[in-house]
C-alpha positions in Angstrom: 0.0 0.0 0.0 2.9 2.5 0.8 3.3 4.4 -2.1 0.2 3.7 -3.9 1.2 0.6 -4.6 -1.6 -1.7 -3.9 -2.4 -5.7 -4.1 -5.2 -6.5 -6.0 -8.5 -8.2 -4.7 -11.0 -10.3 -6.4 -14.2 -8.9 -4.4 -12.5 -5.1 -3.1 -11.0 -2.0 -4.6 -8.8 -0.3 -2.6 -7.4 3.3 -2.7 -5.1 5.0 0.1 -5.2 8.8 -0.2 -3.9 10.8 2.6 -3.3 8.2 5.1 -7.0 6.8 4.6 -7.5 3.6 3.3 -10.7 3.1 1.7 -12.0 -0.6 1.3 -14.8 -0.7 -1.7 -16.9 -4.2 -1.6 -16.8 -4.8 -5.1 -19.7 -7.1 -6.4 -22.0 -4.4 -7.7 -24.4 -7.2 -9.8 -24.7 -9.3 -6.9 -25.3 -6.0 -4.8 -21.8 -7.1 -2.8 -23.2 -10.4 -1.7 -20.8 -12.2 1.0 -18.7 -15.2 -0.4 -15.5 -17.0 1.0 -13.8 -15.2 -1.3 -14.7 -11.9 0.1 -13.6 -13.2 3.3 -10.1 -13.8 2.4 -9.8 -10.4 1.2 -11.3 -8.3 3.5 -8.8 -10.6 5.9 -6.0 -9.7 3.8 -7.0 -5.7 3.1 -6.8 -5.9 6.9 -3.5 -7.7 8.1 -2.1 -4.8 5.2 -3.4 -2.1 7.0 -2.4 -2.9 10.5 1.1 -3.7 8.8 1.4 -0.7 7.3 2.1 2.7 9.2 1.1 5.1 6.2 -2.7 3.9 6.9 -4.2 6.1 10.0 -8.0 4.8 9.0 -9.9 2.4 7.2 -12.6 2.8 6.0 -15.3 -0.1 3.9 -18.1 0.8 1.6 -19.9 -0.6 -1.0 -19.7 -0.1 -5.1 -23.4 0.2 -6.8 -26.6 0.3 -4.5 -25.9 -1.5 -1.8 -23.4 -2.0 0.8 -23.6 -5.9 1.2 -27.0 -7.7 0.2 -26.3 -10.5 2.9 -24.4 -13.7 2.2 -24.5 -14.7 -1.4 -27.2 -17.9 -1.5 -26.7 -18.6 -5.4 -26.2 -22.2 -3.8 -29.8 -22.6 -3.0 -31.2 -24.5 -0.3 -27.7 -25.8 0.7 -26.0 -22.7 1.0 -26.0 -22.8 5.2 -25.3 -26.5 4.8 -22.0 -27.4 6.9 -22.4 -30.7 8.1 -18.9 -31.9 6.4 -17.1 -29.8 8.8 -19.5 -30.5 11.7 -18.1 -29.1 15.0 -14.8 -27.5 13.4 -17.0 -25.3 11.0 -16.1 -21.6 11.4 -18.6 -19.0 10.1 -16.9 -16.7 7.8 -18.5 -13.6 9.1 -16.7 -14.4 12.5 -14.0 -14.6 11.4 -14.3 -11.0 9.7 -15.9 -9.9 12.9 -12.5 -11.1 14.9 -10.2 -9.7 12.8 -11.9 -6.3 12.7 -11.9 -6.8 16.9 -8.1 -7.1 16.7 -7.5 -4.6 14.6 -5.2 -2.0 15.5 -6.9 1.1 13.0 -9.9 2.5 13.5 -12.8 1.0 10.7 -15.4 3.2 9.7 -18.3 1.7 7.9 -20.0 3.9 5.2 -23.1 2.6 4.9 -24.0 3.4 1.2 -27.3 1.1 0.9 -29.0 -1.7 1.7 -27.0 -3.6 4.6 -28.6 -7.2 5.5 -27.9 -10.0 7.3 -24.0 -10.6 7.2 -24.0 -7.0 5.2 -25.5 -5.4 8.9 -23.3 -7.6 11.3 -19.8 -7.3 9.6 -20.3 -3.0 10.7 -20.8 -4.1 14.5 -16.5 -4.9 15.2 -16.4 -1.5 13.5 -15.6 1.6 15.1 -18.0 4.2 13.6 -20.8 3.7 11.6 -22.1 6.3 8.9 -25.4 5.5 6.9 -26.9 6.9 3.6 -30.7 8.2 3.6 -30.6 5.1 1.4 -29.4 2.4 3.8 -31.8 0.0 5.1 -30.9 -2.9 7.3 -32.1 -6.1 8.6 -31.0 -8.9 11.1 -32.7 -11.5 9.1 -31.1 -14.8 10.5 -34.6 -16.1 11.9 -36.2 -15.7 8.3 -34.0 -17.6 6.8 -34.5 -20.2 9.5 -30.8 -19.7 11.0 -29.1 -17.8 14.0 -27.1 -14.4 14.1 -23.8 -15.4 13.1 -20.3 -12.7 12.7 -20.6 -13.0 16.6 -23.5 -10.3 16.6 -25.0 -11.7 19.3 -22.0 -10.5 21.3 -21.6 -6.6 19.1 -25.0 -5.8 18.8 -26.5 -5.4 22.1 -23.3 -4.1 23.2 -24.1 -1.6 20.6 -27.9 -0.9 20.7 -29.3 -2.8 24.0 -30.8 -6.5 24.6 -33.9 -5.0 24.2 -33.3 -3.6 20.5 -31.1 -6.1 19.5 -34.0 -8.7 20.0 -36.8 -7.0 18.6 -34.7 -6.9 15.7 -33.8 -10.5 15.6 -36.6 -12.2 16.2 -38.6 -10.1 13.8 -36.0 -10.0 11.1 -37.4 -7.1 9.8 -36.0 -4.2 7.7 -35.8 -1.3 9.1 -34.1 2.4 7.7 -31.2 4.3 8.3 -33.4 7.0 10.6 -34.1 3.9 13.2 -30.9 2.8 12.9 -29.7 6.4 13.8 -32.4 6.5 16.9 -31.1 3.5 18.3 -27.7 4.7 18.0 -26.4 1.7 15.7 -25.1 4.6 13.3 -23.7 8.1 14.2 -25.2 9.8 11.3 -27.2 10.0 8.4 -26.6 11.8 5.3 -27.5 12.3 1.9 -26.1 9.7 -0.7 -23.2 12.3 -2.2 -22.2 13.7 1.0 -21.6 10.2 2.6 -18.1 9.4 1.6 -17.3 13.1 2.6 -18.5 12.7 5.6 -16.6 9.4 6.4 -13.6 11.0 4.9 -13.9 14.1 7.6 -13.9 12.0 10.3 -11.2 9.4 9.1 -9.2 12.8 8.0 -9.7 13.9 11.7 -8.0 10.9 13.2 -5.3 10.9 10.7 -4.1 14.5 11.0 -4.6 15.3 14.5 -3.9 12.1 17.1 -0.9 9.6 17.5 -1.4 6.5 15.6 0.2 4.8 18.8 -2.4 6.4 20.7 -5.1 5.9 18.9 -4.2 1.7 18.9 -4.1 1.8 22.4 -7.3 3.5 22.9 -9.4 1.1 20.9 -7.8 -2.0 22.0 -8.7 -0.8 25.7 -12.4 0.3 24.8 -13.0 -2.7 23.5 -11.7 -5.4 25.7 -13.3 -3.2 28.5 -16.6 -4.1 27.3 -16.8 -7.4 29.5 -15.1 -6.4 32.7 -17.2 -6.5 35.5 -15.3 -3.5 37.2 -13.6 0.1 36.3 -10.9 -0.9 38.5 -9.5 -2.9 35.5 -9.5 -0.1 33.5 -7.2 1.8 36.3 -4.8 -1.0 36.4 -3.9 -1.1 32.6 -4.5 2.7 31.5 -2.1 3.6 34.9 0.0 0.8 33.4 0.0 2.0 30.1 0.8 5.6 31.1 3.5 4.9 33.0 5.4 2.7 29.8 4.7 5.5 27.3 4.3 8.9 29.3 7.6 9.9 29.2 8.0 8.9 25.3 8.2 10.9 22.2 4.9 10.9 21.2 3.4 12.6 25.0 6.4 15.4 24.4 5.3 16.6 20.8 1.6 16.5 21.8 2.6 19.2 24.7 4.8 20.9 22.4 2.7 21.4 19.4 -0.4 22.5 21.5 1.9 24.8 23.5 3.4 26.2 20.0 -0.2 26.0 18.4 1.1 24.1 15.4 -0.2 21.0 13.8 1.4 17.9 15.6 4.1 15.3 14.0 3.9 12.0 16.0 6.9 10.2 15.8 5.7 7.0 17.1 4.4 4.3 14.8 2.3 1.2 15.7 4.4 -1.0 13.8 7.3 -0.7 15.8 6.1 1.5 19.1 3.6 -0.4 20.9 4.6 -0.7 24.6 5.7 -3.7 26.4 2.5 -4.4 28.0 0.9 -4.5 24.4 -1.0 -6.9 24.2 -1.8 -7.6 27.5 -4.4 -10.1 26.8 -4.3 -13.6 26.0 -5.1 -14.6 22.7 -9.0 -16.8 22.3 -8.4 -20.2 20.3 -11.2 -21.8 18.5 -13.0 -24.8 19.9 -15.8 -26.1 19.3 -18.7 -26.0 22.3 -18.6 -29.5 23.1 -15.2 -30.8 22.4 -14.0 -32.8 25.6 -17.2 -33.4 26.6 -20.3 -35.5 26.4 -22.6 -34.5 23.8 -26.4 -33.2 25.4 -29.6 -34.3 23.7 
């Protein structure tokens, strides 16, 4: 990516302008359905981004109409049918949804259209979420007689409420970008041409402004906060944290530009910067529910 230089994808186009990486699902006549394929790269577009330091933000959008129509069912009947890899099947939108948790740059969604099923839960692992007027979503795993998968059951009433979340399961209805917005599952809504703009501003923001060592450390904490029971682990690891990278370069030019009121120049760089606490948590493997023990009826 550094340089413009950029792998190619089969399902995404990818463009890094001023340290924004934007991420185009690009299956415009299957309006961006969700394949394996897709998987892999979005996988891949990802791994690049946290390698590389030129990328501040990502952020993923979709080409034509919609943003992602849901998983792509061409299959027919069979298409949810993984009984050859019985208990060691991993759903591919978990596996997105993972990687986007572990990321270490902040995602924006940009919410063009129509968002639906895999195409609503693949936004929740990400950071902001900016809708079109257009954008419609719908949780619709229980009308097509299967559960929420991309581990939305975890992200989304972390993101709206149980309450919300459930209504919007067990129904499986649609629903448009202005509930989406009341029930705070987007930030905004904005008219169709001012929708990339407005991603762009905020990705531009973080980019220009904040430390990208910072800004790695700050979502990583936000996030693996969510399931702590008390603030006092907060205190432990952000005093922690503070006291490996408070007296670095990055803490001096922040004081320095804001006293000089000048536009800041971070020196320190995620690929090579993190602290020695980082990561402090211990990786989750995959395993299915009832290996090493007896099955229940």
């Amino acid at each position: 990516m550094t340089g413009g230089a950029r792998r190619e994808y089969r399902t995404l186009l990818t463009d890094v302008t001023d340290h924004v990486l934007t991420v185009t699902l690009h299956r415009p006549d299957r309006l961006n359905a969700f394949t394996p394929r897709m998987m892999d790269d979005l996988l891949a577009v990802l791994d690049e981004a946290d390698r590389e330091d030129e990328v501040r933000a990502v952020i993923v959008t979709g080409a034509g109409r919609a943003f992602c129509a849901g998983a792509d069912v061409s299959a027919g009947g069979g298409s949810f049918d993984h009984r050859e890899t019985g208990a060691w099947h991993r759903d591919v939108g978990g596996r997105l949804a993972l990687r986007l948790y572990a990321s270490t740059k902040p995602v924006i969604a940009a919410i063009n259209g129509p968002a639906v099923g895999v195409g609503a839960s693949m936004t929740l692992p990400m950071d902001i979420r900016v809708a079109s007027e257009t954008a419609r979503f719908g949780f619709v795993f229980a009308r097509r007689g299967i559960v929420p998968e991309s581990a939305s059951s975890w992200f989304l009433p972390r993101a709206v409420g149980v309450q919300r979340a459930m209504e919007w399961v067990a129904t499986g209805r649609l629903f448009g970008a202005g509930e989406a917005h009341a029930a705070g599952l987007v930030l905004s809504v904005h008219e169709p041409d001012e929708l990339l703009p407005a991603a762009r501003g905020i990705a531009r923001e973080i980019a220009d402004n904040t430390a990208p060592v910072s800004v790695a450390l700050a979502r990583q904490m936000m996030w693996r906060m969510l399931g702590e029971p008390h603030p006092m682990t907060a205190h432990r690891l952000d005093s922690r944290i503070m006291s490996q990278i408070g007296g670095g370069p990055d803490p001096v030019e922040g004081i320095e530009s804001f006293l000089a009121k000048r536009p800041p120049d971070f020196p320190g760089r995620v690929s090579s910067d993190m602290p020695p606490i980082y990561p402090w948590w211990e990786e989750e493997e995959f395993r299915p529910l009832d290996e090493g023990r007896e099955r229940r009826p």
